[in-house]
C-alpha positions as CSV (number, residue, x, y, z in Angstrom):
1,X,3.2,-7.4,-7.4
2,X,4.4,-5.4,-4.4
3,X,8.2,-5.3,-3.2
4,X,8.8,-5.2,0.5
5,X,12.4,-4.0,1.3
6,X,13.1,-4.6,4.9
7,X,15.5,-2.6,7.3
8,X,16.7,-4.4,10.4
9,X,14.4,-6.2,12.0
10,X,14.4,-7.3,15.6
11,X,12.2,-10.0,17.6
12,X,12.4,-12.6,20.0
13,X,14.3,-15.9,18.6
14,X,11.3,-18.5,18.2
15,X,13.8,-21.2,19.9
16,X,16.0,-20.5,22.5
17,X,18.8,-23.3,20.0
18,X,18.5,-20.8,17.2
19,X,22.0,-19.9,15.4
20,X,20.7,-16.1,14.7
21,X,22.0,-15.2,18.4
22,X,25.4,-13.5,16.5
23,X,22.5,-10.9,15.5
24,X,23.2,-7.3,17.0
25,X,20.2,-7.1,19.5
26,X,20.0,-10.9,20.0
27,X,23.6,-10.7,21.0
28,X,23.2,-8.0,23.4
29,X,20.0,-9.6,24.9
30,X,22.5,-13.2,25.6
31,X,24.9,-10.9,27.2
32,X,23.5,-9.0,29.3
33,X,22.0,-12.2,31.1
34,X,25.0,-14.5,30.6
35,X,27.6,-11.9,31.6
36,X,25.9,-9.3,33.4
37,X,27.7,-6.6,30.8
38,X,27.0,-5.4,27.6
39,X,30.3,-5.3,25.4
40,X,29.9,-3.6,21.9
41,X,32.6,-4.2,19.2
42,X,32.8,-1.0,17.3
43,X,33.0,2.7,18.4
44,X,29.4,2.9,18.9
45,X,28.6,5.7,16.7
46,X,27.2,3.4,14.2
47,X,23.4,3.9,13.5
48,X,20.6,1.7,12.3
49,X,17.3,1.8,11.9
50,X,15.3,-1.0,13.3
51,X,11.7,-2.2,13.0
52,X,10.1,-5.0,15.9
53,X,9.6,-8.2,13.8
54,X,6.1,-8.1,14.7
55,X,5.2,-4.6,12.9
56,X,6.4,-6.4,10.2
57,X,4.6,-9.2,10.3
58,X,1.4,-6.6,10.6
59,X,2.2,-5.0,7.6
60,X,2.8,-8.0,5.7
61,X,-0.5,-9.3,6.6
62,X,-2.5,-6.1,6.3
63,X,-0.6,-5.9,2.6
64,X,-2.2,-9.7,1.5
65,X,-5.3,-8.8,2.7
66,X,-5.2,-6.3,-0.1
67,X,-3.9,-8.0,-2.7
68,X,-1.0,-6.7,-5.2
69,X,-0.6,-3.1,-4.8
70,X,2.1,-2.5,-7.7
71,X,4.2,-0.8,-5.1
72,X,6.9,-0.5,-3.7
73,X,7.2,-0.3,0.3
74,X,10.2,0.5,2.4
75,X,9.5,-1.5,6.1
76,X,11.6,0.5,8.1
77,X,11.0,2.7,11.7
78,X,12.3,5.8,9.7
79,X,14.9,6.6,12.6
């Protein structure tokens, strides 16, 4: 076996019709080029730790190469 827990990820949508543009960074990303203005919702104190989709996708495949490990990994940017 081997467990992959996954922090935030972020990526470009693979279709511009995708629903997941309610997503933090996606959101951001829509309105800054619809509206010319970022507005954020919260205080903006908030922190999260975020990992580019295509680390991720790195590590996943660097993992199967390998086989089962019998581990357990936290995919994460450690920020």
């Amino acid at each position: 076996f081997t467990i992959l827990r996954l922090t935030n990820s972020y990526g470009v949508p693979t279709f511009k019709d995708t629903n997941k543009w309610y997503l933090a960074l996606n959101d951001f990303v829509k309105m800054s080029f619809k509206k010319q203005e970022i507005v954020m919702n919260s205080n903006g104190k908030s922190k999260r730790d975020m990992i580019y989709m295509q680390d991720v996708a790195n590590i996943v495949s660097k993992i199967v190469k390998e086989k089962a490990t019998n581990e357990i990994y936290n995919l994460s940017a450690n920020k």
